[in-house]
Residue frames relative to the residue before (quaternion, step in Angstrom):
aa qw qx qy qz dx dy dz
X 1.0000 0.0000 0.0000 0.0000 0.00 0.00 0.00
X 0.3954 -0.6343 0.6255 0.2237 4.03 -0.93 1.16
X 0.7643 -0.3697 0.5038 0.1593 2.92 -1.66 0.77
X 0.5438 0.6931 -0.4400 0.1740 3.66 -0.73 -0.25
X 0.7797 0.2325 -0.0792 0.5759 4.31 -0.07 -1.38
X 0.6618 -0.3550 0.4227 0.5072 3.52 -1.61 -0.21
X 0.8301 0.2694 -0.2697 0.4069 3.48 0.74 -0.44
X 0.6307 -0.5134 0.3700 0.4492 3.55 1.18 -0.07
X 0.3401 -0.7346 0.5720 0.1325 3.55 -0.94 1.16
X 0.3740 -0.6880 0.5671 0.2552 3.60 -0.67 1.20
X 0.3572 -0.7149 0.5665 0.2010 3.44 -0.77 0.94
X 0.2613 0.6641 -0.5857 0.3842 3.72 0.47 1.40
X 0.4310 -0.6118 0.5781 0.3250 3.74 -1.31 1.06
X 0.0666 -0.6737 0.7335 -0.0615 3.45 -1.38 1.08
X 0.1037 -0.5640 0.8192 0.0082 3.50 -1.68 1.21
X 0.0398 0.6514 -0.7553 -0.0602 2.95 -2.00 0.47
X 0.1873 -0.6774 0.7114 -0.0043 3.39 -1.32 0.76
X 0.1269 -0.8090 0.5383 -0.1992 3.00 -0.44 2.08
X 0.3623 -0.8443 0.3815 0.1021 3.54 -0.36 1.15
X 0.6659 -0.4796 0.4018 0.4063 3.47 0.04 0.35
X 0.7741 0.2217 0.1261 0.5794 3.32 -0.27 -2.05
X 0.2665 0.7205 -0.5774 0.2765 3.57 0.78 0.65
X 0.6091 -0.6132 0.3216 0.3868 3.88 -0.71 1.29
X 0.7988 -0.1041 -0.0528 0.5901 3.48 1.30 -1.51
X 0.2527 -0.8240 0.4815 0.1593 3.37 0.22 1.22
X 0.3021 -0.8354 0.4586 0.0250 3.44 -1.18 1.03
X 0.3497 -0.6492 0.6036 0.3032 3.64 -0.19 1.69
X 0.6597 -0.4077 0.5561 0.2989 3.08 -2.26 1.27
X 0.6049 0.7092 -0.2411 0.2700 3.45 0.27 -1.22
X 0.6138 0.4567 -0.1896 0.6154 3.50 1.76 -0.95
X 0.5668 0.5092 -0.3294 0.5577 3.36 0.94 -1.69
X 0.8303 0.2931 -0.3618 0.3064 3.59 -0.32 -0.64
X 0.5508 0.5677 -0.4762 0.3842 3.89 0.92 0.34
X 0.8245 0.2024 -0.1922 0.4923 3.59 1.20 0.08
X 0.7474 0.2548 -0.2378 0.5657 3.32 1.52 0.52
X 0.4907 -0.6351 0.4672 0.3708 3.48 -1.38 0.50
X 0.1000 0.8622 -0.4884 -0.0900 3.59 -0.08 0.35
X 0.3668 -0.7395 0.5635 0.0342 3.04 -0.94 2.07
X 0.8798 0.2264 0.0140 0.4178 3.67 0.77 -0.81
X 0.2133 0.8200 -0.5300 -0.0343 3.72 0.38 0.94
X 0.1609 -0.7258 0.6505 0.1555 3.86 -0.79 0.92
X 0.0011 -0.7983 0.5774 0.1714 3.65 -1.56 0.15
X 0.1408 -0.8311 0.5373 0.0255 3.80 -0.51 0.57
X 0.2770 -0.7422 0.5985 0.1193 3.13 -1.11 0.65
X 0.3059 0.6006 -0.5021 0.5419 3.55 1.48 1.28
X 0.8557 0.1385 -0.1101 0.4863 3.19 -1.67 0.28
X 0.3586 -0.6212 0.6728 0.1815 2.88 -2.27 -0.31
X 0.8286 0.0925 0.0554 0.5494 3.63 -1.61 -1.11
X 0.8814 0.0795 -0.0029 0.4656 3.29 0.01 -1.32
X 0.4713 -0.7773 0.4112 -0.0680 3.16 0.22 1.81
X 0.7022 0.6042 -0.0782 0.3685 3.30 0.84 -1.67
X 0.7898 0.3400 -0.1324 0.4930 2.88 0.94 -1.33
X 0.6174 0.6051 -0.2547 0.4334 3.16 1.22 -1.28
X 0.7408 -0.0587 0.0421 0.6678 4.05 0.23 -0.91
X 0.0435 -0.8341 0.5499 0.0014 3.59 -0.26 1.45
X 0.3951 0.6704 -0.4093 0.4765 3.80 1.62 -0.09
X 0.6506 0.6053 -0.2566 0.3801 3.56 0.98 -1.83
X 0.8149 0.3866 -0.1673 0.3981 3.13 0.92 -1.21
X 0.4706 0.6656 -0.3596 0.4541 3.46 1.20 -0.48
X 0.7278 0.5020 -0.2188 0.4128 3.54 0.98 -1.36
X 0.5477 0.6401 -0.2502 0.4772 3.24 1.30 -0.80
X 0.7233 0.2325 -0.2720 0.5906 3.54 0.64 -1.19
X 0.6246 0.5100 -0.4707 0.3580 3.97 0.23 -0.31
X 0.4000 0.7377 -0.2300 0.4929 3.55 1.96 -0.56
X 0.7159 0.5470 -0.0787 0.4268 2.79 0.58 -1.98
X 0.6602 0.5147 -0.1640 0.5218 3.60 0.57 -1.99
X 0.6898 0.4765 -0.3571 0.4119 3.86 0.04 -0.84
X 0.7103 0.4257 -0.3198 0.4604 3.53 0.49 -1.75
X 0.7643 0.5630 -0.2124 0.2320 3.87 0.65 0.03
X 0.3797 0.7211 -0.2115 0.5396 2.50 2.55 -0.18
């Protein structure tokens, strides 16, 4: 486990795809006290529930994601 939060930042690749109009949108800055983030994406599609709302958007993102790790 890396170094990083009061408890330490698992040293695992993390993406997020943060929406704009997201209910509570989360500064990288947080995300990074408890995760390694390899991949941050933002969009000014969708909302809260991302997933459901533009599921293509997201698919691309993790297939995005999945590749750059290969």
């Amino acid at each position: 486990m890396a170094e990083g939060g009061e408890w330490g930042t698992p040293d695992v690749p993390t993406a997020m795809l943060m929406p704009d109009h997201d209910m509570f949108p989360t500064p990288r800055e947080w995300a990074e006290r408890f995760s390694r983030i390899d991949r941050w994406t933002t969009t000014d599609e969708g909302g809260h529930f991302l997933e459901w709302e533009q599921p293509q958007l997201v698919a691309k993102d993790l297939r995005a994601f999945f590749h750059d790790l290969r």
